[in-house]
C-alpha positions as CSV (number, residue, x, y, z in Angstrom):
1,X,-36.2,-4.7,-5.5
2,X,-39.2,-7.3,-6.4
3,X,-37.8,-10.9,-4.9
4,X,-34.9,-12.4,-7.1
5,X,-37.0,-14.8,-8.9
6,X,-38.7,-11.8,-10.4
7,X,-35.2,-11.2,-11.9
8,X,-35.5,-14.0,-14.0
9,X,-37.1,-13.9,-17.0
10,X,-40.6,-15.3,-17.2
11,X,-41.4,-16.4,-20.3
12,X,-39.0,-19.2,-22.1
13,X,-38.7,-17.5,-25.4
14,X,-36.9,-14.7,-23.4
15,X,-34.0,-16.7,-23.4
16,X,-34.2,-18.0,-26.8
17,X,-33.8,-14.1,-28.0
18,X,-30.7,-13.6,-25.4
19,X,-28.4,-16.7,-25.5
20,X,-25.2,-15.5,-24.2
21,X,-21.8,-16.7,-23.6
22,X,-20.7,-16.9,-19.6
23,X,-17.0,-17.5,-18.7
24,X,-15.9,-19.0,-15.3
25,X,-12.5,-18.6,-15.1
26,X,-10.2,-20.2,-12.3
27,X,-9.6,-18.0,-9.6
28,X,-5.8,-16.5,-9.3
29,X,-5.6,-15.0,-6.0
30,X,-3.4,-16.6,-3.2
31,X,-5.2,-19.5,-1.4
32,X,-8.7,-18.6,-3.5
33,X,-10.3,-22.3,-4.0
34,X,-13.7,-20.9,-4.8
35,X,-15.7,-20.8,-7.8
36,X,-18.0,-18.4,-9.4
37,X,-20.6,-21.1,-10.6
38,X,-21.3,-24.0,-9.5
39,X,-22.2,-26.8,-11.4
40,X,-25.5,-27.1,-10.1
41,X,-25.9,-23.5,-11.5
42,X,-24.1,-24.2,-14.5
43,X,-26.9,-26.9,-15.7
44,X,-29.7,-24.3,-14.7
45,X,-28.0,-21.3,-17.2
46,X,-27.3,-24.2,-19.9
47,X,-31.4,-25.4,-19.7
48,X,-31.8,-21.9,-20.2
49,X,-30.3,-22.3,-23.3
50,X,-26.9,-20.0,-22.4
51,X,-23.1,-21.4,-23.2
52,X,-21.2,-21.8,-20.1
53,X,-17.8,-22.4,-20.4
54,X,-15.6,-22.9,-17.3
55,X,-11.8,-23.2,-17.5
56,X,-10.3,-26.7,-16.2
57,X,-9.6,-26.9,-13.0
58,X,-11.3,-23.7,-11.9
59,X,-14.0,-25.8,-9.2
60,X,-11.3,-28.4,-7.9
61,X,-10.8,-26.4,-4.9
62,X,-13.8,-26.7,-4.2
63,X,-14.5,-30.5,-4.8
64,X,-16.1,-30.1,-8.3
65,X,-14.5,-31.8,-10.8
66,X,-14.6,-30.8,-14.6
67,X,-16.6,-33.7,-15.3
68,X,-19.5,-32.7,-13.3
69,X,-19.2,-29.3,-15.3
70,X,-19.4,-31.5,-18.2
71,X,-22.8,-33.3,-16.8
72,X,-24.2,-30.1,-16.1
73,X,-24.0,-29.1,-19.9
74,X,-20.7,-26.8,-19.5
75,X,-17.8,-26.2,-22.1
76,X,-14.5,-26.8,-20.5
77,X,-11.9,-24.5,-21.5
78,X,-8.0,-25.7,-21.2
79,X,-6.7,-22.3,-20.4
80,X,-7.5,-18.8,-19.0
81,X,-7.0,-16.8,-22.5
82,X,-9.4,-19.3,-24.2
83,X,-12.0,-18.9,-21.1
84,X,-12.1,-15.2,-21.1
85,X,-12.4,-14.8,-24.8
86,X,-15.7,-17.2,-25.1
87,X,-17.6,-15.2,-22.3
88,X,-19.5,-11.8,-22.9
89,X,-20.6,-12.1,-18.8
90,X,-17.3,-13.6,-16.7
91,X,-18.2,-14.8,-13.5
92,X,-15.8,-14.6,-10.9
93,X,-15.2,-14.8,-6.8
94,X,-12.6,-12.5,-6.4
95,X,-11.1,-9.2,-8.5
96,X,-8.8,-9.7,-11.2
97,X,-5.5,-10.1,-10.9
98,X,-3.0,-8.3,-12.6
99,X,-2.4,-11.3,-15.0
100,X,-5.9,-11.4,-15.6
101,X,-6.3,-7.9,-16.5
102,X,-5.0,-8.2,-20.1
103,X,-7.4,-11.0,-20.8
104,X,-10.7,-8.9,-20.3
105,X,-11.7,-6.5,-23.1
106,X,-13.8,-3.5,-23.8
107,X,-17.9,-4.3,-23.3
108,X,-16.8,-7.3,-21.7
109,X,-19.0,-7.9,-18.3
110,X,-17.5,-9.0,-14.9
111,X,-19.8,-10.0,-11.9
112,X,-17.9,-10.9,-8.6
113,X,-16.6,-8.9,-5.7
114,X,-14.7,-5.6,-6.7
115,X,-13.8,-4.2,-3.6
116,X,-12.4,-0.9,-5.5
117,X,-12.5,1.6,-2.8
118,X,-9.1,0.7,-1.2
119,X,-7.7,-0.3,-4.7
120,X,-6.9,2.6,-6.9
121,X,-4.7,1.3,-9.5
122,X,-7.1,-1.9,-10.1
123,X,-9.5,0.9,-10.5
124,X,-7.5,2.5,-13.1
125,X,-6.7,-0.6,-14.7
126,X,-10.5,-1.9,-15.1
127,X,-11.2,1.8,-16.2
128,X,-8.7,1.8,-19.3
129,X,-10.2,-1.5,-19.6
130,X,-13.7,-0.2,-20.5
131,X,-15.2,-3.2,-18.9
132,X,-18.5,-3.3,-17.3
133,X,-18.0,-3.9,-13.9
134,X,-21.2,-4.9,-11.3
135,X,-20.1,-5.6,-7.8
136,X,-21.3,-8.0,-5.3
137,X,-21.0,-6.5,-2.8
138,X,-22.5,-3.5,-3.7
139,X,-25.9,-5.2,-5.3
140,X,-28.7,-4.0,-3.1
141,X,-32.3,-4.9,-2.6
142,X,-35.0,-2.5,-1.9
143,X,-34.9,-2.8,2.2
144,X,-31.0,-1.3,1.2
145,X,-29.8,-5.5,2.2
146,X,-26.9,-6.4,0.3
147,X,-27.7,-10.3,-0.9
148,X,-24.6,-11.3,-2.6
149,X,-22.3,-10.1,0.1
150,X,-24.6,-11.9,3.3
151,X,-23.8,-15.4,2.9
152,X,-19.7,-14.9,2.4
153,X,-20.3,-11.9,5.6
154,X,-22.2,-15.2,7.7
155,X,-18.8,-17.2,6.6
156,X,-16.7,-14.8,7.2
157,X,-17.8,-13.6,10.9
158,X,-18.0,-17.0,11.5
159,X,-14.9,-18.1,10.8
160,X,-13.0,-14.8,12.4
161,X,-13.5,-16.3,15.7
162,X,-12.2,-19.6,14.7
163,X,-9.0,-17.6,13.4
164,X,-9.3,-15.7,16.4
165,X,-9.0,-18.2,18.5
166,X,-6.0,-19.7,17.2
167,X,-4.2,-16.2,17.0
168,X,-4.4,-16.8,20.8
169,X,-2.6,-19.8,20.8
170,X,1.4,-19.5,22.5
171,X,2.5,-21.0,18.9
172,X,0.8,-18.7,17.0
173,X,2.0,-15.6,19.4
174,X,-0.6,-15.6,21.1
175,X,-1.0,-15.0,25.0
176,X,-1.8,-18.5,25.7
177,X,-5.6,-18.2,26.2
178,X,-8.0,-20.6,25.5
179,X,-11.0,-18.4,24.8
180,X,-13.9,-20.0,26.2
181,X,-11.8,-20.9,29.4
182,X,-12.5,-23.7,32.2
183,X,-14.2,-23.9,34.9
184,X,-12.4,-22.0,37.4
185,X,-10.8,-19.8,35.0
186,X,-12.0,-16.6,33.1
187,X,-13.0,-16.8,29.6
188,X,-11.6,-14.0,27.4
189,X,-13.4,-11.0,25.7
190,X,-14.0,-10.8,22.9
191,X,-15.0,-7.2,21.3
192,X,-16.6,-7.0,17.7
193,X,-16.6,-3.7,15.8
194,X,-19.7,-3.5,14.0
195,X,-22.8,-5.4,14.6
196,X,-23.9,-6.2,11.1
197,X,-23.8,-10.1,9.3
198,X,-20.1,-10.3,10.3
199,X,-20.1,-9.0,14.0
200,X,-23.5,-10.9,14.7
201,X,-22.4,-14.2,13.1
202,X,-18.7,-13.7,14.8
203,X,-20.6,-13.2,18.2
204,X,-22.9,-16.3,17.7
205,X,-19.3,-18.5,17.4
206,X,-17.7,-16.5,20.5
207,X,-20.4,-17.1,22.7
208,X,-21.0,-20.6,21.6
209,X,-17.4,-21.2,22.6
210,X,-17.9,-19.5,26.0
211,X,-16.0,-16.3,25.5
212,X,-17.4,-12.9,27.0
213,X,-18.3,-11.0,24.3
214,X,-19.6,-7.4,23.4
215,X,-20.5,-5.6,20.3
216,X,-20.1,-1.8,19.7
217,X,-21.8,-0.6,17.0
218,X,-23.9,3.2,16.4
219,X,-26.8,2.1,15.5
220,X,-29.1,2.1,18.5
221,X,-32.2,-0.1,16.3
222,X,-29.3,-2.9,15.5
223,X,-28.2,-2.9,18.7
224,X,-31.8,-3.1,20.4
225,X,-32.2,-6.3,17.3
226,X,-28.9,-7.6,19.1
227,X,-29.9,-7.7,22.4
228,X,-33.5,-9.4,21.6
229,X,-31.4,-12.1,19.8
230,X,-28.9,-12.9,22.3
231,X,-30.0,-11.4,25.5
232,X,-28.0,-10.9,28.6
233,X,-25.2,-13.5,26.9
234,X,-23.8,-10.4,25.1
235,X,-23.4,-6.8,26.2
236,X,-24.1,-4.2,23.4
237,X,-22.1,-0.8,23.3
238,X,-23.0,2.2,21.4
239,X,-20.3,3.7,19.7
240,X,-18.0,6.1,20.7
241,X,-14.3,7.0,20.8
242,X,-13.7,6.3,24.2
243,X,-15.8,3.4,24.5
244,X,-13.9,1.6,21.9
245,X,-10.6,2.7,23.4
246,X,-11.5,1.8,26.9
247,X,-13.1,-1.6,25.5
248,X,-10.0,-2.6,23.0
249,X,-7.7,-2.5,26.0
250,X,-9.8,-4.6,28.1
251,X,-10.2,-7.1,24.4
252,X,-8.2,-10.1,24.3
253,X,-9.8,-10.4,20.7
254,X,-10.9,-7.8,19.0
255,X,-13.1,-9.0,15.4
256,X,-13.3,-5.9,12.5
257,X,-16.5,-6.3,11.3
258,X,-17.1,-2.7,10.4
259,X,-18.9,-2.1,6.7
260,X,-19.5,0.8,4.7
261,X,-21.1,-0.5,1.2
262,X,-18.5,0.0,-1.5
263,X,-16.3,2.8,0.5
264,X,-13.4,2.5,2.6
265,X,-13.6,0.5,5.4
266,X,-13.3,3.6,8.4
267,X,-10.0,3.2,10.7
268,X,-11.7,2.5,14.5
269,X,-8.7,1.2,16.0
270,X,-5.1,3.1,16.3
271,X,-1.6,1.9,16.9
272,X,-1.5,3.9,20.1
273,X,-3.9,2.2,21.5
274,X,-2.4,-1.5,20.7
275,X,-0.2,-0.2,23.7
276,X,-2.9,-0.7,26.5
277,X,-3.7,-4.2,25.2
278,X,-2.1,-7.2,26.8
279,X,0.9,-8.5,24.8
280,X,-0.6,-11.6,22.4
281,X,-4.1,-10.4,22.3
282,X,-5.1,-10.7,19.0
283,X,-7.2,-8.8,15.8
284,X,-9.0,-10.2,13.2
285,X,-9.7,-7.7,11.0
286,X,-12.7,-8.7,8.4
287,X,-12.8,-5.2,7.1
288,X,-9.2,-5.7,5.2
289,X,-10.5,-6.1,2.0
290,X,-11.9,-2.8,2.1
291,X,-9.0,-1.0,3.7
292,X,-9.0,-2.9,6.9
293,X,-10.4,-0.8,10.6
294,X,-7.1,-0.9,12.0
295,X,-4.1,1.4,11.6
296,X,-2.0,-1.2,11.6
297,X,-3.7,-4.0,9.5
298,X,-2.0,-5.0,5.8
299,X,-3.6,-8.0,3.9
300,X,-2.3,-11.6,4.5
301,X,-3.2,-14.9,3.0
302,X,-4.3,-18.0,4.2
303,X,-0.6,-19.5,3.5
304,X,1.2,-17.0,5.7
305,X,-2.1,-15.4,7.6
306,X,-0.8,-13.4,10.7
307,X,2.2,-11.1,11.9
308,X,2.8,-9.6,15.0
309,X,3.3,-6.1,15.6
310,X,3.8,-4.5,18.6
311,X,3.0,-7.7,20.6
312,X,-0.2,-8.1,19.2
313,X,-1.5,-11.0,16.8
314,X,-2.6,-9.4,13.6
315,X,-5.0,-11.6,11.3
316,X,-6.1,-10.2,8.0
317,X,-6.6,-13.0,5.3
318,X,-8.7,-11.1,2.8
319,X,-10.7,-13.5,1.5
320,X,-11.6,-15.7,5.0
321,X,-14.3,-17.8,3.0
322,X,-11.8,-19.3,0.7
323,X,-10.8,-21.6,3.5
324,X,-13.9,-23.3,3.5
325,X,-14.5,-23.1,-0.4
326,X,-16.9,-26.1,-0.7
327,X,-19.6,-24.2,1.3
328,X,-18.6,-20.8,0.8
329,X,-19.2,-21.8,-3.1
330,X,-22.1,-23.0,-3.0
331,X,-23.1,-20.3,-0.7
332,X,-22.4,-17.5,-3.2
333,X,-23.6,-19.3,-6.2
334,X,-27.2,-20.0,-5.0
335,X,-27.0,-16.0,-3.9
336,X,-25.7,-15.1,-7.2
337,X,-27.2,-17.3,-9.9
338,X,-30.9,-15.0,-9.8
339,X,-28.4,-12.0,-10.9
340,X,-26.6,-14.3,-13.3
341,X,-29.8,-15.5,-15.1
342,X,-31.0,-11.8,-15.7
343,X,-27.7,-10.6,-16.9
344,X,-27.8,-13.8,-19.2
345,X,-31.5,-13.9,-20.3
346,X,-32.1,-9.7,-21.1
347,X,-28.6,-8.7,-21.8
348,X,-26.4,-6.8,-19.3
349,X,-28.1,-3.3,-20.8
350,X,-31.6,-4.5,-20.3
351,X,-30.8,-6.0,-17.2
352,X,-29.2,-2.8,-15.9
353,X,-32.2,-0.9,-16.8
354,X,-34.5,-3.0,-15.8
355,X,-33.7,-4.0,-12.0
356,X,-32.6,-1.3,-9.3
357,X,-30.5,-4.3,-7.6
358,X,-28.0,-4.4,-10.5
359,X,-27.6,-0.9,-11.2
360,X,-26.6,-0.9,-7.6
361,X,-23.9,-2.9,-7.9
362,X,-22.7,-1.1,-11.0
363,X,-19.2,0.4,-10.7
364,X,-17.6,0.6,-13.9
365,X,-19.4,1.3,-16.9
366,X,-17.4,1.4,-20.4
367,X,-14.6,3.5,-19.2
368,X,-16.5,6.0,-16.4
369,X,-16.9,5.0,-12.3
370,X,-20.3,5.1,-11.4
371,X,-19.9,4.4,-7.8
372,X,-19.6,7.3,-5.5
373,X,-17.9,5.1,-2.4
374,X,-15.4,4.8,-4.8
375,X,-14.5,7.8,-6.4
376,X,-15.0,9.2,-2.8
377,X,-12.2,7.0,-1.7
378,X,-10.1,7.7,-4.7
379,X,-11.0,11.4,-5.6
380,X,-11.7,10.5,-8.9
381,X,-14.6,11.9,-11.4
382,X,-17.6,9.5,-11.4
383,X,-21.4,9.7,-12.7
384,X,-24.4,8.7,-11.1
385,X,-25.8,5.1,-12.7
386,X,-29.0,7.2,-13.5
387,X,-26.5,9.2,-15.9
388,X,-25.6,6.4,-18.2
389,X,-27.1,5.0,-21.4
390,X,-27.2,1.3,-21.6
C-alpha cells in the first residue's frame, strides 16, 4: 500500500464531487467508553467539506464532550436511530450490537473492528443486512502490517500485564505474588504466547516491572527481532507442543497474545494442562475476541473481568483498551482517519477499488463474505474481493 496520506485525496475539488454523510454512533458494548472519531478528526472530515454527525454522548467516555464535536464543525444527533440514518459511512470502535443491528440498512458502510471469525450469528445478521462491512483489523498495508489494529494491540499487550498483575493478587484469587518480587525473593514468570504487537508490548511492561519473562512464538525471524530488542532480559522459545506445555506449568502468568488476521484465534493452551500450574496463577488471554487461545477462556467485561476455574485466574475482557478510552481513542482515530478520508472523499466503491489496504479489510460486501478467515471459521460460502463489482 502507498503511505496513508496517499489515501487521501489530492486535489480539493475531489471532495467537493464526494461530500458524504459519516455517522458516529455511541458505542453499546459493556464498559466500551471509546469513540470512533475524535473531534480533532471530526473538524479535519468537516474542512473537507463531509457532514459528521455524532450522537450525544457518544465521546463522554472518553473526555470529549459534545460541544467540542460542535467546535469541530459536527452535527450532534439526540439518539442512535437519528445517528445511523444520517450516515452513508458509520464509524464505530466495536461490532454492533444486537440492538444496533436493526438500525443499519442495505449499502450502508461500517468501518470498525468486526471480529467475525468467532461470531457466526453476527455474521449472519450483518449478511441479511447487506451492509458493507471493512474491518480494522483486517486492513493491511503492503509489508502485510495491519495499521488499524497496532496501536489498540500496543494498548492492549500493554495493559495485559497490568491486569495480569492484579489477577495475582490474594483478593482477586490470585496466589499472592507480587510479580516483579523483592530483593531476596523470586520474581514470577511470566510466558506470552505470541511475539507479535501484543506479546512484545506485554513483555516490555513485565520486564519493566521485574518479572522473568519468555516469549514463544514460531517464527524464528520475530524471534531473532525479539532478542536484538531486549537481549538477555527475555528468553525467546520457538514453538512447539511440549515447550508450551512444559513452560505454562512453570508460568505464573501466562499473556494470549496469539493472532491470526481475521480467523480464529488457534487454541494453544488446554484444560489438562491448567492442572500442572500452581493454584492462583493467572491468564490473560488477549486473543478472546477472536475465540480466545485457551480451552477454557469465555469473554468478560471490565465490570465483572475474571473467574476462576480450576484454581486458576482467568482474565478475558474483550475489549482491554476501553479501560483507558481517552488514549486508546485518540490512538485509533489518528490510525483510522487516512481510511476514513478515502472512504469519504471517493466513495466506498472507488475507494475499494482504488487502494489494496481497504479491500483487505473488506468482509461483507452487500449480502456475500468476502473474507476467507471467516468463512474458514464458519464454513460458509465466500468470494474473493477480486470477485466483486463495486
Amino acid at each position: 500500500m502507498a503511505p496513508a496520506e496517499s489515501l487521501v485525496c489530492a486535489k480539493f475539488e475531489c471532495w467537493k464531487a464526494w461530500l458524504m454523510d459519516i455517522a458516529v454512533p455511541r458505542e453499546t458494548k459493556t464498559e466500551e467508553h471509546r469513540v470512533g472519531l475524535t473531534p480533532h478528526a471530526a473538524r479535519e472530515l468537516v474542512r473537507r467539506g463531509h457532514r459528521v454527525c455524532v450522537q450525544s454522548g457518544a465521546g463522554e467516555g472518553a473526555g470529549f464532550t459534545d460541544a467540542t464535536y460542535v467546535q469541530a464543525g459536527a452535527e450532534i444527533m439526540p439518539a442512535a436511530d437519528a445517528c445511523y440514518a444520517a450516515g452513508e459511512l458509520v464509524v464505530k470502535v466495536k461490532e454492533p450490537q444486537p440492538q444496533e443491528l436493526e438500525l443499519l440498512r442495505p449499502g450502508q458502510t461500517l468501518f470498525t473492528y468486526l471480529h467475525l471469525a468467532a461470531l457466526p450469528e453476527l455474521t449472519d445478521a450483518l449478511l441479511e443486512r447487506e451492509i458493507i462491512g471493512i474491518g480494522y483489523e483486517t486492513v493491511s498495508d503492503a509489508a502485510g502490517q495491519l495499521p488499524l489494529l497496532a496501536p489498540m494491540s500496543e494498548i492492549a499487550g500493554r495493559m495485559a500485564t497490568q491486569a495480569g498483575a492484579t489477577c495475582l493478587e490474594k483478593a482477586r484469587g490470585g496466589s499472592g505474588l507480587l510479580l516483579g518480587g523483592v530483593p531476596g525473593i523470586e520474581s514470577a514468570r511470566v510466558l506470552i504466547l505470541g511475539g507479535g504487537v501484543v506479546g512484545s508490548n506485554a513483555a516490555l511492561i513485565a520486564m519493566g516491572m521485574g518479572a522473568q519473562v519468555a516469549i514463544v512464538d514460531r517464527s524464528l525471524p520475530r524471534l531473532r527481532e525479539l532478542d536484538r530488542q531486549f537481549g538477555s532480559h527475555l528468553q525467546t522459545l520457538y514453538a512447539t507442543d511440549p515447550t508450551i506445555e512444559a513452560e505454562v506449568a512453570r508460568a505464573d502468568l501466562v499473556v494470549g497474545a496469539v493472532l491470526s488476521p481475521g480467523a480464529r484465534a488457534p487454541r494453544l493452551v488446554t484444560r489438562d494442562m491448567l492442572a500442572h500450574m500452581r493454584p492462583g496463577s493467572a491468564l490473560v488471554d488477549v486473543a478472546i475476541d477472536q475465540g480466545g487461545c485457551f480451552e477454557t477462556s469465555r469473554p468478560t467485561t471490565h465490570a465483572a473481568p475474571t473467574f476462576v476455574l480450576d484454581g486458576i485466574v482467568h482474565y478475558c475482557v474483550a475489549n482491554i483498551p476501553a479501560a483507558v478510552p481517552r488514549t486508546a481513542a485518540q490512538a485509533l482515530s489518528h490510525a483510522t482517519l487516512p481510511y476514513v478520508q478515502a472512504l469519504a472523499d471517493l466513495g466506498t466503491g472507488e475507494a475499494l477499488r482504488g487502494h489494496a489496504s481497504l479491500r483487505a479489510g473488506l468482509n461483507l460486501y452487500r449480502g456475500t463474505l468476502t473474507c476467507r478467515a471467516v468463512a474458514d471459521a464458519q464454513a460458509k460460502p465466500w468470494l474473493s474481493v477480486d470477485e466483486i463489482h463495486f
